[in-house]
ROGUSE-400936 format. One record per atom (N, C-alpha, C): x, y, z. Coordinates in steps of 0.05 Angstrom, whole numbers, plus 32768, in hexadecimal, padded with zeros to 4 digits. Example, Ala and Ser with C-alpha at 12.3 -4.5 7.8 and 13.67 -1.06 7.14 Angstrom:
! residues 2
81087F8E809C;80F67FA6809C;81087FBE809C;81017FD3808E;81117FEB808F;81028001809D;
This chain:
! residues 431
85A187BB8037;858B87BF804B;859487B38066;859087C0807A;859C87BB8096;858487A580A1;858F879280B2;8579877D80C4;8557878D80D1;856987A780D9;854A87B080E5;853E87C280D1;854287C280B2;853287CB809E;852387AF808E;853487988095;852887818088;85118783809E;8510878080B3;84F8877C80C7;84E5878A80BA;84EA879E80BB;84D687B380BA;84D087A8809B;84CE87AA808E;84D087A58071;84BF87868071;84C587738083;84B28761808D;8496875E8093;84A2877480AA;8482877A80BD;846B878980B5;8475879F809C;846887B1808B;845B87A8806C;846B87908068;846F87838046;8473879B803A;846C878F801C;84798797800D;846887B38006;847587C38007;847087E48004;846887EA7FE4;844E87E97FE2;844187F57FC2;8443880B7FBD;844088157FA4;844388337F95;842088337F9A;8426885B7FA7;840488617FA4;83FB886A7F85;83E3885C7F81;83D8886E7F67;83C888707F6A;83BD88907F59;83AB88A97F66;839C88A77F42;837C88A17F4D;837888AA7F34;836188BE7F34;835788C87F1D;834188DC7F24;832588D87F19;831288D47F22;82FA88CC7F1A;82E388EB7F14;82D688E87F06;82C489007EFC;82AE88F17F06;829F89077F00;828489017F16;826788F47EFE;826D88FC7EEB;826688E87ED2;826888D07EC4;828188BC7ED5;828D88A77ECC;827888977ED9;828088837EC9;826D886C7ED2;827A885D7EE6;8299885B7EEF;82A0884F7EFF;829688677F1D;829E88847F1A;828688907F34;827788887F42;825D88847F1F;824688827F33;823F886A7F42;8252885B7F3D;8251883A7F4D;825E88387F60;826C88547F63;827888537F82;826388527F98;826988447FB0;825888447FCC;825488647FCF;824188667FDE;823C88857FE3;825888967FF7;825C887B8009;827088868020;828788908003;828C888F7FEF;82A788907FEA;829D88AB7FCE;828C88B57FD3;828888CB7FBF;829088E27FC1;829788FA7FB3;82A8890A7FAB;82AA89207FCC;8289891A7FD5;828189347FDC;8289891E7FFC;828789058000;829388FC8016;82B08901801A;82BB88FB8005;82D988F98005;82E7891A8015;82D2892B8000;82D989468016;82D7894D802C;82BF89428039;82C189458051;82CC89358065;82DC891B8058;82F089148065;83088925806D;830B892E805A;83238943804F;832889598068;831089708068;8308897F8075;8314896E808D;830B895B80A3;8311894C80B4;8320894E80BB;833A894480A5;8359893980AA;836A8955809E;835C896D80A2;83758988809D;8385898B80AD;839F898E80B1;83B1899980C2;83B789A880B9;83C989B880CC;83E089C980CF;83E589D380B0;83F489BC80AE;840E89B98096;83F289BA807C;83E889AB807F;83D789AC8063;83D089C18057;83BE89D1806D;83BA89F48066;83CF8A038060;83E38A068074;84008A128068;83FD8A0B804F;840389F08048;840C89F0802C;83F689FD8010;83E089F6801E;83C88A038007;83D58A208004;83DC8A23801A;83DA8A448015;83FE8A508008;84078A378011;84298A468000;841E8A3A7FDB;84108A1E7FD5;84018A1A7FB9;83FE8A317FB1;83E88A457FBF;83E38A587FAC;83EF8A6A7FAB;83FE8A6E7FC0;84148A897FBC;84298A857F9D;842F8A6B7FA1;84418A607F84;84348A677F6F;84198A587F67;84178A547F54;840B8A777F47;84028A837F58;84058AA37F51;84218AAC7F3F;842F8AA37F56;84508AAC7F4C;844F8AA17F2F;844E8A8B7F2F;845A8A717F16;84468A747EF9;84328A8F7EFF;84218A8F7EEC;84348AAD7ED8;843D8ABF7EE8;84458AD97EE5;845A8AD67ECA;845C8AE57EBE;84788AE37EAD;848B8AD47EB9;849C8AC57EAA;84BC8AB97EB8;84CF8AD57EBE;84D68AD37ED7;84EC8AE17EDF;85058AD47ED9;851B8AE57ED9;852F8AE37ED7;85428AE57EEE;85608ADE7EF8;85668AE27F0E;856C8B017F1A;85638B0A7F2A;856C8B237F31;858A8B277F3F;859D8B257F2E;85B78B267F35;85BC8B387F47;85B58B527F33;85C28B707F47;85B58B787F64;85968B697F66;858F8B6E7F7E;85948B577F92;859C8B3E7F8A;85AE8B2F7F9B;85C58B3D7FA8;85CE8B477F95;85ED8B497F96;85EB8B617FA9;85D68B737FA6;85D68B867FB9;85D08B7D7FD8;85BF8B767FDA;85B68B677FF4;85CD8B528001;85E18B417FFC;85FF8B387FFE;860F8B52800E;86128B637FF4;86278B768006;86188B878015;86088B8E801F;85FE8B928034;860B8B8B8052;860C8B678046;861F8B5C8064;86388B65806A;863E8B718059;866D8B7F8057;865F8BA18061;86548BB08061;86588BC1805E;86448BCE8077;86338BBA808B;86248BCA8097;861D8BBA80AB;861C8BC080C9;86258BB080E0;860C8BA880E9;86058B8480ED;85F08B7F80F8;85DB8B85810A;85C58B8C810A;85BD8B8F8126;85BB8B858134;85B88B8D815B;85BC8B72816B;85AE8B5F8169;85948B5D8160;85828B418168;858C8B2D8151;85A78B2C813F;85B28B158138;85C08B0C8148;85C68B0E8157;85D08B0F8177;85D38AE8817E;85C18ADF8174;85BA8AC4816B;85CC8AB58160;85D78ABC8147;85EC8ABE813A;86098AB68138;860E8ABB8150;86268ACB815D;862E8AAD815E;862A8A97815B;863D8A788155;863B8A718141;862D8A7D8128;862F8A70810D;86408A968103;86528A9A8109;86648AA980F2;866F8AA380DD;867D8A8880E0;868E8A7C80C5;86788A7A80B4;86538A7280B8;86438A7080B2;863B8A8080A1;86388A9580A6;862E8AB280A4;86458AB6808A;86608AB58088;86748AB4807B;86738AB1805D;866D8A988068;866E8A818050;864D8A868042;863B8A8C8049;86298A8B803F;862A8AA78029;862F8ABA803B;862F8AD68024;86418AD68011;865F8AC88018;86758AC88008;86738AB87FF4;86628A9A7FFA;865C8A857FE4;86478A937FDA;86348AA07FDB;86218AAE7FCE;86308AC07FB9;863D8AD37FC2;86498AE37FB0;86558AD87F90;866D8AC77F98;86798AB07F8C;866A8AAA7F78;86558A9F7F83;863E8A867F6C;86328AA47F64;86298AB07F69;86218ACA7F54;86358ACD7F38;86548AD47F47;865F8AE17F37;867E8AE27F3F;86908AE07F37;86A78ADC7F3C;86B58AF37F49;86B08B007F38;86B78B227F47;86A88B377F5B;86988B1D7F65;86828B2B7F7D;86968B2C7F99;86A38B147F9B;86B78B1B7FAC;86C98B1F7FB0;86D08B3C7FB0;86EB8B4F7FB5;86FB8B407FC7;87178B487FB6;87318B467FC6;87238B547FE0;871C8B637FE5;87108B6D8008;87018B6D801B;86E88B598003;86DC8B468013;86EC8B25801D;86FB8B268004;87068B06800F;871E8B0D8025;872A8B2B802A;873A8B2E803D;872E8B24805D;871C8B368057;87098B3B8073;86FC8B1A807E;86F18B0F806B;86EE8AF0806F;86FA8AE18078;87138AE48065;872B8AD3807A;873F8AE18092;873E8AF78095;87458B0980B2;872F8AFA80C3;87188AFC80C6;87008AFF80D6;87038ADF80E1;87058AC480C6;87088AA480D6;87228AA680E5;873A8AB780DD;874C8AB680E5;87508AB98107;87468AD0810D;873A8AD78122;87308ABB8136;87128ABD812F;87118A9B8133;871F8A86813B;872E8A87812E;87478A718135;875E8A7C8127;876A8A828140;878C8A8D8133;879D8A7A812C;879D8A658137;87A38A488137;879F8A438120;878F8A40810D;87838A4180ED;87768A2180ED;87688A208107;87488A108103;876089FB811E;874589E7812A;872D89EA811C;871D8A018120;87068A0E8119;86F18A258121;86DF8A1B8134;86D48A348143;86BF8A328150;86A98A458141;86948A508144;86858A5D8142;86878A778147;86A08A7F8159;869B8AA28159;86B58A9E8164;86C68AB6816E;86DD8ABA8184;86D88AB38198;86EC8A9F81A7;86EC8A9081C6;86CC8A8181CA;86C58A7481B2;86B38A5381B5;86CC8A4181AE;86BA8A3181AC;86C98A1181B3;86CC8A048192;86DA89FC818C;86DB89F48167;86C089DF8166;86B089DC8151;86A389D3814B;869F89CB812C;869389B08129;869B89A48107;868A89BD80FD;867289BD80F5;866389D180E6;867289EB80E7;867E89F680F2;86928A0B80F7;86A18A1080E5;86B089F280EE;86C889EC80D9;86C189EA80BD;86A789DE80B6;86A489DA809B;86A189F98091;868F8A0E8098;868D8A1C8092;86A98A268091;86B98A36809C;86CF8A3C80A0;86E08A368088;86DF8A168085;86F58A0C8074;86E78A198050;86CB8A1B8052;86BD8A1C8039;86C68A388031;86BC8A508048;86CA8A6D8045;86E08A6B803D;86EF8A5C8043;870F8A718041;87128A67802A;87018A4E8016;870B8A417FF7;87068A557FE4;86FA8A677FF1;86ED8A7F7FE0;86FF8A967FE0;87148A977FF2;87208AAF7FEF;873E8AA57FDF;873B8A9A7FCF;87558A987FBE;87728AA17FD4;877B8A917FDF;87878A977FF1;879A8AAF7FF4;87828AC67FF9;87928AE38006;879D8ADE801F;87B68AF2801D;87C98AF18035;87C38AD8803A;87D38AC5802B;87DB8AA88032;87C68AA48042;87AD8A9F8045;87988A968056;87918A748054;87948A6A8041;879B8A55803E;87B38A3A804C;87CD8A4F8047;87E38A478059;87DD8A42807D;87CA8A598086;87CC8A5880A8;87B18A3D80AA;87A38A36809A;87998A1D80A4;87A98A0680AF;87A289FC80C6;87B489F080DB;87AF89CF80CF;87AE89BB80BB;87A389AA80B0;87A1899880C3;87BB899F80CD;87CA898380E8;87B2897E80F5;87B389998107;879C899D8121;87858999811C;877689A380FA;875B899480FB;8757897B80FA;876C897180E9;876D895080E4;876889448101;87848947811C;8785893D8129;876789418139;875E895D813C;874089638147;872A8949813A;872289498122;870D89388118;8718891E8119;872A89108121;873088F08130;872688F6814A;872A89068152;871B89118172;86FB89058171;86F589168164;86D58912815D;86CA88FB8154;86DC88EB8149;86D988D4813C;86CF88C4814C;86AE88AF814F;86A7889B815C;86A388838156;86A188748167;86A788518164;869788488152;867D884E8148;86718846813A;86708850811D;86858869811C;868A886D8107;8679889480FF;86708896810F;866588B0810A;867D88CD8118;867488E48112;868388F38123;8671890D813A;86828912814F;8676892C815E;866F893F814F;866689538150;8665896D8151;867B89798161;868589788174;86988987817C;86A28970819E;86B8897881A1;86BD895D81B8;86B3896781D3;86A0897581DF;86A2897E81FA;867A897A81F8;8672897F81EA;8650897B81E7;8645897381D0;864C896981BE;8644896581A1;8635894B81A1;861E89538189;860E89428181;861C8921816F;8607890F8163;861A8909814F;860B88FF813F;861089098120;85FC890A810F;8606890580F4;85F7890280DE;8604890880C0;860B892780BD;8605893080CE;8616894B80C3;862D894C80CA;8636893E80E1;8646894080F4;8662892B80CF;8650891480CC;8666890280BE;866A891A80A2;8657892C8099;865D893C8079;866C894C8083;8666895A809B;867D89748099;869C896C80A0;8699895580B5;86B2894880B0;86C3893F809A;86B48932808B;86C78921806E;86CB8939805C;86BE8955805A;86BB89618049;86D489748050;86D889818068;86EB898E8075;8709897B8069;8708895C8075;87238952806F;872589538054;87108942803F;8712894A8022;872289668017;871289778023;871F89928016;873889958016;874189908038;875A89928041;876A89818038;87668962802D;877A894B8028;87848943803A;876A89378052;8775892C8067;87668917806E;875489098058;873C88FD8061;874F88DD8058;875588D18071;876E88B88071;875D88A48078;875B888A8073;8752886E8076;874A88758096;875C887E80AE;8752887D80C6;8737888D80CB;873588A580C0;871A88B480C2;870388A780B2;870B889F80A0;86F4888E8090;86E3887580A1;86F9886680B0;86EC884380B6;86D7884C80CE;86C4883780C1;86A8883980C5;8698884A80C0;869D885B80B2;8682886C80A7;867788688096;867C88628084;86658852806E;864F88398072;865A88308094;864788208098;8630883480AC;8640884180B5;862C885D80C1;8622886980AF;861D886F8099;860C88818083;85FB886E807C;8605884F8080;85E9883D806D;85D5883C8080;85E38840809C;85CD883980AB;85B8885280B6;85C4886180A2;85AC887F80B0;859888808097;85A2886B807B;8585886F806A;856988648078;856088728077;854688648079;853588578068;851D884B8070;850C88398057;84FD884F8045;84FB88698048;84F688778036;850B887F801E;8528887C801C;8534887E800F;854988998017;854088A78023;855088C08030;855688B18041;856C88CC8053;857D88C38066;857688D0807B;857188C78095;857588D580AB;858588EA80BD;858988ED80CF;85A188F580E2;85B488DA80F1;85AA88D180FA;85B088B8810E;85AB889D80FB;85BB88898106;85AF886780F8;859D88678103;8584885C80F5;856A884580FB;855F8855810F;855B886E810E;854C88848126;853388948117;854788AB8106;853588B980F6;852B88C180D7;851388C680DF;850788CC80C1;851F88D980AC;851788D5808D;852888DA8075;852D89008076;853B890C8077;853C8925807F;854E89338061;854B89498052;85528957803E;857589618044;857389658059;859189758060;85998956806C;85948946807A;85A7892A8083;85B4891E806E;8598891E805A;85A4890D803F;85B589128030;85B6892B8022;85CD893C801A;85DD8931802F;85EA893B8045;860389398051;860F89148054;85F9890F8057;85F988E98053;860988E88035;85F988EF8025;85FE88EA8007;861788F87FF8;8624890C8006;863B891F8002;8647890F8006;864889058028;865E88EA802E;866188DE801D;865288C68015;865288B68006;866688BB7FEA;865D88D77FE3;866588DD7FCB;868888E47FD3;868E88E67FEB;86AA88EF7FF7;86BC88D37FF7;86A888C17FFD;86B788A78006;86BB88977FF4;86A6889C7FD6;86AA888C7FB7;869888787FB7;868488767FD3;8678885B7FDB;865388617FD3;864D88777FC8;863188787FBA;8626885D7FB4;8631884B7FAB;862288397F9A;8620881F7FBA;8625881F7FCA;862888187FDF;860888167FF3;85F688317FEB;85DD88327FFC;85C888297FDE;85B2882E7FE9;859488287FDC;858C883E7FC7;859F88407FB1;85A2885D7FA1;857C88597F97;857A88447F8C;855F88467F7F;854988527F91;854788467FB0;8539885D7FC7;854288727FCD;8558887F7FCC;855E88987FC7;855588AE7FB3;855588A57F98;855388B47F86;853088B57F7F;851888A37F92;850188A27F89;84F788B37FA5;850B88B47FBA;850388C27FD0;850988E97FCA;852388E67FC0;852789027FAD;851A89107F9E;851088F97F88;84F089057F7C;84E589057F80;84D389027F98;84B388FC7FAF;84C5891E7FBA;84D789267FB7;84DF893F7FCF;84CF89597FB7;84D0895A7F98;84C189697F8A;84A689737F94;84A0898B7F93;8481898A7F95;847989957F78;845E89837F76;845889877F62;844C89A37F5A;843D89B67F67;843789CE7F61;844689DE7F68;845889DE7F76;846789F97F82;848289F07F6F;848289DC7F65;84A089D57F54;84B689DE7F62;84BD89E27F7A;84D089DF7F88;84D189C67F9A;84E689C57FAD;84EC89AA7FBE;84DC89B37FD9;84DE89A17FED;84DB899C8005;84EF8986800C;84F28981802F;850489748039;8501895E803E;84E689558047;84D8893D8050;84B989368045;84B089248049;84958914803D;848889328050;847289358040;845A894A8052;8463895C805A;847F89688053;847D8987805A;847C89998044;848789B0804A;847F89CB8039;849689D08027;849F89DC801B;84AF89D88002;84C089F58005;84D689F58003;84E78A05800E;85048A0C7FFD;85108A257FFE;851A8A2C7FE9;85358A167FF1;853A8A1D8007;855C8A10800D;856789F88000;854E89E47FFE;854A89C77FF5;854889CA7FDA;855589E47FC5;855889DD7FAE;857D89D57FAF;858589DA7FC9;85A289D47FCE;85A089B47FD6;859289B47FF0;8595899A7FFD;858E89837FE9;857989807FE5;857089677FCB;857689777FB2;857789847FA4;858289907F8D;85A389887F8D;85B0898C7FA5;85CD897F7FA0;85D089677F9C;85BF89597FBB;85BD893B7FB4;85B089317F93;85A089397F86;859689357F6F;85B0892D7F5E;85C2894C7F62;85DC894F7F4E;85F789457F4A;85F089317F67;8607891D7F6E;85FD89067F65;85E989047F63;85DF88E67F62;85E588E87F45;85D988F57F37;85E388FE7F11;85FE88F87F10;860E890E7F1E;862789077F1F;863888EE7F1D;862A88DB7F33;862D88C17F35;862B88B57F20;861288B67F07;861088A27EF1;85F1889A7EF6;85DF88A67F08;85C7889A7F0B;85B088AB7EF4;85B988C37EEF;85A888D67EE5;859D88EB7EF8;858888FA7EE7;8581890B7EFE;856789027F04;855A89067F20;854689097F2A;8535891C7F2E;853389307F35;852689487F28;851789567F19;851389627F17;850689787EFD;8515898B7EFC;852689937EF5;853989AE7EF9;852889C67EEA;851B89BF7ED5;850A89D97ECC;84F489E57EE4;84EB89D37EF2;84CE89D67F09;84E489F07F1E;850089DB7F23;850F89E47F34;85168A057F30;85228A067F1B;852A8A187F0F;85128A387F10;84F68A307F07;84E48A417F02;84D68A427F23;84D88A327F3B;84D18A2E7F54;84E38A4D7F5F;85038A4B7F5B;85118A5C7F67;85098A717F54;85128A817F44;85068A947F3A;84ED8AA37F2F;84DD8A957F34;84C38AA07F3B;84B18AA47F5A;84BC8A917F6B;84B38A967F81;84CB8A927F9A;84E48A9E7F93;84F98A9C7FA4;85098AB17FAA;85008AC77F99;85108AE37F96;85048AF67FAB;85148B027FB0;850C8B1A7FC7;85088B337FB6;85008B3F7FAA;84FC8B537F8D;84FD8B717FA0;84FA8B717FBC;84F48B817FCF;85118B8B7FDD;852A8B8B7FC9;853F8B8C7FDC;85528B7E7FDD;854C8B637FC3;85658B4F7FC6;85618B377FD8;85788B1E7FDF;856F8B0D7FE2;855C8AF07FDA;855E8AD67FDD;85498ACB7FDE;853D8ABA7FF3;852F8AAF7FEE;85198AAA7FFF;85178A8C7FFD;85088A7F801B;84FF8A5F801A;84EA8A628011;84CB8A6D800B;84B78A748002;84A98A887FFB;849B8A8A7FEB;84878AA57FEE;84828AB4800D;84848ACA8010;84798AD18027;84898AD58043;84A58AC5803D;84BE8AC98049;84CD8AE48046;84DC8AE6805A;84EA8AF88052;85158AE3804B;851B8B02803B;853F8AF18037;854B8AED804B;855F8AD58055;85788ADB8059;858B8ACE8054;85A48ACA805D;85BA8AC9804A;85C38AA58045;85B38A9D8062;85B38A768053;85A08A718044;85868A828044;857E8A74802B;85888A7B8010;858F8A9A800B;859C8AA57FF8;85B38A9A7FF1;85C48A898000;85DC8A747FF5;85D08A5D7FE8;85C38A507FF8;85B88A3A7FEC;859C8A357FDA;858F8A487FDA;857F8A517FBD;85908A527FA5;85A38A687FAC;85B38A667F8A;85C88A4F7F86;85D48A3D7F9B;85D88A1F7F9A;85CD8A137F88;85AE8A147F90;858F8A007F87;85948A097F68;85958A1A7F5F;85978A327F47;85AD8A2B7F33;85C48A2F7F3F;85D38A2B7F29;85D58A047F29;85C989FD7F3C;85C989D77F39;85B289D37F21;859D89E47F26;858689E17F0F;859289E17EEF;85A889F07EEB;85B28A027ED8;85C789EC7ECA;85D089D37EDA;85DB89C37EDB;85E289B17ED3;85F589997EC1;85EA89787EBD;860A89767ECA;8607895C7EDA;862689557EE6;8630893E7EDE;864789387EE8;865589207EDC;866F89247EED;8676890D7EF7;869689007F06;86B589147EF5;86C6891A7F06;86DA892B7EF5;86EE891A7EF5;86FC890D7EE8;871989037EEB;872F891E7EF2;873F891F7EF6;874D893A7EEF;877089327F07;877C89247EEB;87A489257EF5;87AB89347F04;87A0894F7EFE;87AB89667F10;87A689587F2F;879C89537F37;8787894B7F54;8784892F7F5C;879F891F7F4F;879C89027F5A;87A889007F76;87AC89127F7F;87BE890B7F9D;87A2891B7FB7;879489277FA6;8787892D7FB7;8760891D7FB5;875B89217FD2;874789107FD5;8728891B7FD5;872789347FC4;870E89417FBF;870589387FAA;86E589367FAB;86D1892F7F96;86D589467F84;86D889487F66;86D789587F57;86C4894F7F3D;86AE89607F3D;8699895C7F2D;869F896E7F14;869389687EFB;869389787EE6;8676897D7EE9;867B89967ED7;8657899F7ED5;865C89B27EBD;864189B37EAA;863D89C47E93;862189CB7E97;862289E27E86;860189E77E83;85EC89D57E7E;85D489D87E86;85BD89C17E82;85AD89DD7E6E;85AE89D57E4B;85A889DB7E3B;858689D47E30;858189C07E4B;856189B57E3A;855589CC7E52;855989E07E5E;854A89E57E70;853589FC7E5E;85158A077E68;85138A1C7E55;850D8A377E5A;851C8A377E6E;851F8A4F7E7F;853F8A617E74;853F8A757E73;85638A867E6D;85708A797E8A;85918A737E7E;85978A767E93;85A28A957EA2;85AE8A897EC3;85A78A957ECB;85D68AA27ECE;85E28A927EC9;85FF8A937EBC;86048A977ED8;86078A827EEE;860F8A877F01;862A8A717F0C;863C8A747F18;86558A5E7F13;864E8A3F7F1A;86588A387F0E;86558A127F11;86638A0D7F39;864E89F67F3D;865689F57F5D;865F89D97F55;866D89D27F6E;866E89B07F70;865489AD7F91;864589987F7F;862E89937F90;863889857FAB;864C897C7FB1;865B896D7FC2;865F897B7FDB;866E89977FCE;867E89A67FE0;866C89C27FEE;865889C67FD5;864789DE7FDA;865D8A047FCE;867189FD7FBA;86808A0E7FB6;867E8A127F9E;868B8A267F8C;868E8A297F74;86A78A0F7F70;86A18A037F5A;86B489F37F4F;86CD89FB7F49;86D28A1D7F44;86ED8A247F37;87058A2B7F55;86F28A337F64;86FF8A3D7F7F;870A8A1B7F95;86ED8A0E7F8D;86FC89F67F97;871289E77F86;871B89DF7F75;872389DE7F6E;874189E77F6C;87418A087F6F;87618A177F7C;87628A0F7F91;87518A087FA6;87538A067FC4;875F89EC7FCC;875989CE7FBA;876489BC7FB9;877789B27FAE;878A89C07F9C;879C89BC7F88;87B189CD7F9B;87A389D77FB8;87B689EF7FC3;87B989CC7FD8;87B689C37FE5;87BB89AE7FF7;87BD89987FE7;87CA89937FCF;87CA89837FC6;87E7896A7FD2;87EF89757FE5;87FE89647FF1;87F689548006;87F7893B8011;87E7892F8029;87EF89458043;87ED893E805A;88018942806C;88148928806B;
């Protein structure tokens, strides 16, 4: 715990567990309640204090639990799979126009979609075109930018480096990655306090900035004692007293996607056991909702498909780790396929009432095959020279839902396990 969490931790004391109990209007402890505190007061407190967010959520409650009452669905493979190639075969319209700096994005999301479906979803001619198209991008072979003639950027790069692990390296696509130049790029980025840019000419600096970094060198086998020093003291300092992790040290609230990329690190650097795992893993399970049995990202918001990736991974690293799971993977599991499917066309969805597209549809079936899941640390000889996390994973057999036979990911990397795996055993030399 950092000096200005002891303060606070001071000035606030000691932080109690809420307990909620329920009184009937026949109990004898009721009727000895003061009048201010009776059933029919308490509501019209209620009434009072509605926001925004509250109603939203009443109203995504009942959209769920409609869904969650229906027969169990099963996964709709073929109309995923249709809605995917859609993206290879038929030219955007302009108003993605938006777009036009997350390509490697766009990439990696339909191509890791495919992948985690099914092995043979992506053709030798989709993985050509994938790696022609980053190629493009950077002829140089990284770092990436976002589209032809931008500026390289980490998120870029991560995506980038994630695509091309997927194309089993056609036409040597593998070989033109420039390792040198990204290596030497991300010391670029590298800051005194231990965090990194987003890109060196305007970049932010954030936990995403430190995951896509360590995860890029990991992959590559370039992540050296110099890129490492001081970041582990930069990840302790972005937990917060809620147990999640922020963006920034000692700034912001516990965030679903910070923590993951916080907690990826960690899991990159070997140094997990290093932060406040026990506030982590009680802040992970506070991310459950209890009626919609899917996740959300933060205290008081709405519950969202993507975040069966973001805290669903973090869940599966922390397992990984030796802590157990946190979770409900059955809630999880019956959350995405009952109220996550696009039945209208393919795709899935962050809620009822959404429509698909292709980041949530990556990271839904992420959430999916992690539900499907139990993990555990990999030793593996083959891969002692190289510096990637390699997780084992088998089926989670207590679940009581079918599964859904979709490929094992490593929660770390956000890839199929078998592809990462060739992709690291391919750089298994330092520079």
């Amino acid at each position: 715990m950092t000096k200005i969490q002891n303060s606070i931790a001071k000035l606030l004391g000691k932080k109690r567990e809420v307990i909620e109990r329920v009184l009937n209007e026949d109990e004898e402890e009721y009727k000895s309640l003061p009048e201010q505190e009776s059933l029919h007061s308490i509501e019209e407190i209620m009434k009072e204090i509605e926001t925004e967010t509250i109603l939203d959520r009443q109203e995504v409650i009942e959209s769920c639990i409609e869904l969650l009452m229906k027969e169990p669905k099963l996964l709709l493979k073929d109309s995923h799979l249709n809605y995917l190639y859609f993206a290879f075969t038929t030219q955007f319209p302009p108003n993605l126009i938006a777009l036009d700096a997350s390509q490697p994005w766009m990439l990696y999301w339909i191509a890791n979609s495919l992948k985690v479906l099914s092995r043979e979803s992506l053709s030798e001619d989709f993985q050509r075109r994938v790696a022609r198209k980053l190629l493009e991008i950077s002829p140089e072979g990284g770092p990436f930018g976002g589209g032809i003639g931008q500026i390289p950027h980490i998120a870029g790069t991560y995506a980038a480096i994630n695509a091309l692990s997927l194309c089993n390296n056609i036409e040597g696509c593998w070989d033109k990655i420039n390792r040198k130049a990204i290596y030497e790029w991300l010391l670029k980025l590298k800051q005194a306090d231990g965090g990194f840019k987003t890109c060196l000419e305007v970049g932010e600096c954030d936990t995403r900035g430190v995951y896509c970094a360590l995860s890029v060198a990991s992959m590559l086998n370039v992540l050296t004692p110099q890129l490492c020093d001081g970041v582990l003291e930069y990840l302790i300092n972005c937990q917060t007293y809620e147990g999640g992790f922020g963006a920034t040290p000692q700034v912001d609230e516990a965030h679903g996607g910070y923590t993951f990329c916080a907690v990826a690190s960690l899991m990159i650097l070997k140094q997990l056991d290093k932060i406040n795992v026990e506030a982590l893993i009680q802040w992970c399970s506070s991310r459950q909702c209890f009626e919609e049995r899917g996740l959300n990202g933060r205290s008081n918001k709405l519950v969202d498909g993507c975040y069966s990736f973001w805290i669903g991974g973090t869940a599966a690293m922390i397992e990984a780790a030796g802590y157990g799971c946190c979770i409900d993977q059955n809630a999880l599991h019956e959350y995405i396929c009952q109220c996550c499917q696009n039945e209208q066309g393919g795709g899935l969805i962050d809620k009822p009432g959404k429509s698909p597209d292709f980041y949530h549809t990556n990271y839904v079936l992420l959430g999916l095959s992690i539900s499907e899941s139990e993990y555990s640390l990999q030793e593996d000889n083959i891969t002692n020279n190289i510096s990637t996390i390699l997780i084992r994973s088998k089926q989670n057999n207590s679940l009581s839902y079918p599964l859904s036979n979709l490929n094992s990911i490593n929660p770390v990397y956000g890839v199929p396990n078998t592809d990462l795996l060739n992709f690291v055993k391919h750089f298994n030399t330092p520079l």
